[in-house]
BALOBA-1460 file (C-alpha; in Angstrom, 3 decimals):
// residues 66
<rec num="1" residu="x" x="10.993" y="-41.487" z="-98.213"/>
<rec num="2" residu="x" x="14.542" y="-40.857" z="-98.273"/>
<rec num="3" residu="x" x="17.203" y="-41.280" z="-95.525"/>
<rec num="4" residu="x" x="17.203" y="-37.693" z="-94.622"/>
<rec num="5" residu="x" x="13.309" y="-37.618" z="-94.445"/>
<rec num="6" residu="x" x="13.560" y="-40.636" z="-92.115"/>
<rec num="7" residu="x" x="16.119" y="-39.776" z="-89.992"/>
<rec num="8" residu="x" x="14.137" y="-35.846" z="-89.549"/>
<rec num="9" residu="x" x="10.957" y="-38.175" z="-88.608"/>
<rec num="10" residu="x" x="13.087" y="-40.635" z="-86.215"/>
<rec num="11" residu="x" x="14.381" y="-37.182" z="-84.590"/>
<rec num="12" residu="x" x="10.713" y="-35.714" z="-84.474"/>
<rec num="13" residu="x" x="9.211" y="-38.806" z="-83.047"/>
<rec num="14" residu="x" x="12.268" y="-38.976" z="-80.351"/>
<rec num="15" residu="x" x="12.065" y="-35.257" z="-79.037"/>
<rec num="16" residu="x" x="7.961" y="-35.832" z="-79.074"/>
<rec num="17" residu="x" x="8.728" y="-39.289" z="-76.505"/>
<rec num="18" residu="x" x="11.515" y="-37.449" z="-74.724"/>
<rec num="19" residu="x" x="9.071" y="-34.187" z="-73.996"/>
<rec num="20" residu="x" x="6.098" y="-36.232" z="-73.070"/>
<rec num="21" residu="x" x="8.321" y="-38.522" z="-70.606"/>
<rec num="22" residu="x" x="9.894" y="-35.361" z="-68.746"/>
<rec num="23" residu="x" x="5.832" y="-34.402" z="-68.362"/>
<rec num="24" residu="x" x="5.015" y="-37.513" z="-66.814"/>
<rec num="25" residu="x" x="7.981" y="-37.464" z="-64.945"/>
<rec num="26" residu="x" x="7.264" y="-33.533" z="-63.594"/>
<rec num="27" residu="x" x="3.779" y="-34.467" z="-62.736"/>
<rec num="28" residu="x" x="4.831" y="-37.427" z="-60.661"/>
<rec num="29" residu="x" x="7.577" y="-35.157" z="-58.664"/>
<rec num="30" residu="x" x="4.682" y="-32.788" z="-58.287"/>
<rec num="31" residu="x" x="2.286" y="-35.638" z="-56.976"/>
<rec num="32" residu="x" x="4.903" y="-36.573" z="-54.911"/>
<rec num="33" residu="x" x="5.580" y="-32.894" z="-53.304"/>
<rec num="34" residu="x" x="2.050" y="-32.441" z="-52.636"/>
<rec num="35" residu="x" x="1.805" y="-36.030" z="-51.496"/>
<rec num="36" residu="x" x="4.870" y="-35.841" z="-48.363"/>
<rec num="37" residu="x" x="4.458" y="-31.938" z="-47.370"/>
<rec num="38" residu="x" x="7.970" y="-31.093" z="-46.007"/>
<rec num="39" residu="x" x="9.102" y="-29.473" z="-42.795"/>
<rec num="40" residu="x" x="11.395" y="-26.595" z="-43.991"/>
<rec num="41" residu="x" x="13.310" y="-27.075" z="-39.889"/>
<rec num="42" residu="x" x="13.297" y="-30.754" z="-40.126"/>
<rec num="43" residu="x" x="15.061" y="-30.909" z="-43.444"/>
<rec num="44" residu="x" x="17.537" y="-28.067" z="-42.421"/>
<rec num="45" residu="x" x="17.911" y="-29.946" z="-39.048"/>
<rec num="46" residu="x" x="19.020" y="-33.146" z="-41.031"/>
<rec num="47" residu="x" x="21.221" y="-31.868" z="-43.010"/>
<rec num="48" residu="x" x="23.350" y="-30.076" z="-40.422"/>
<rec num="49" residu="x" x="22.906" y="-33.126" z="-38.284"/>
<rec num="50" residu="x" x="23.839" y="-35.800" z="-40.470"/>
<rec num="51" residu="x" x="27.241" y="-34.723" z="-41.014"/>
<rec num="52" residu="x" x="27.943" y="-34.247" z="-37.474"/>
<rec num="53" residu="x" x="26.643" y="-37.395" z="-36.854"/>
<rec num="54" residu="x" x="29.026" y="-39.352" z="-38.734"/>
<rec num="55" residu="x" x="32.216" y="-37.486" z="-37.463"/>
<rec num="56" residu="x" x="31.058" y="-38.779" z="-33.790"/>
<rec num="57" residu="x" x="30.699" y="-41.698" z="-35.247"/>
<rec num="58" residu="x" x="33.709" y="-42.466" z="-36.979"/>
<rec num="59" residu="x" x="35.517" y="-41.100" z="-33.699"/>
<rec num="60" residu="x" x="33.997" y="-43.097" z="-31.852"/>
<rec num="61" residu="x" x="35.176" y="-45.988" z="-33.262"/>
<rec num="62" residu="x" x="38.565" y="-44.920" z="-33.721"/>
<rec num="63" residu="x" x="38.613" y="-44.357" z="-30.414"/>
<rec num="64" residu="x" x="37.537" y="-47.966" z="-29.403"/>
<rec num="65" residu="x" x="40.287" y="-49.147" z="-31.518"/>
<rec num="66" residu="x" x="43.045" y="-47.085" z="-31.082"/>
């Protein structure tokens, strides 16, 4: 076999590994999803939370040493 003919296989064999790892990968995610049901309101809640969070935060410690 010639170095075109390997270099087609080597590309072959490497989108076959790449597909069959995003698989695994998008059955594990799935797994995982059905695994830890989520609260639509708790997620929401967290992310408008979080941020407001930290600003009290970081005022609060300016504050204690301004």
């Amino acid at each position: 076999m010639n170095d075109l003919g390997m270099n087609a296989l080597y590309l072959e064999t490497r989108a076959a590994d790449l597909d069959r790892l995003a698989e695994q990968r998008r059955e594990r995610l799935e797994a995982l999803r059905e695994a830890r049901p989520t609260d639509r309101r708790a997620t929401w809640r967290a992310w408008v939370t979080h941020p407001l969070r930290a600003v009290r935060r970081s005022v609060a410690i300016r504050r204690a040493y301004a």
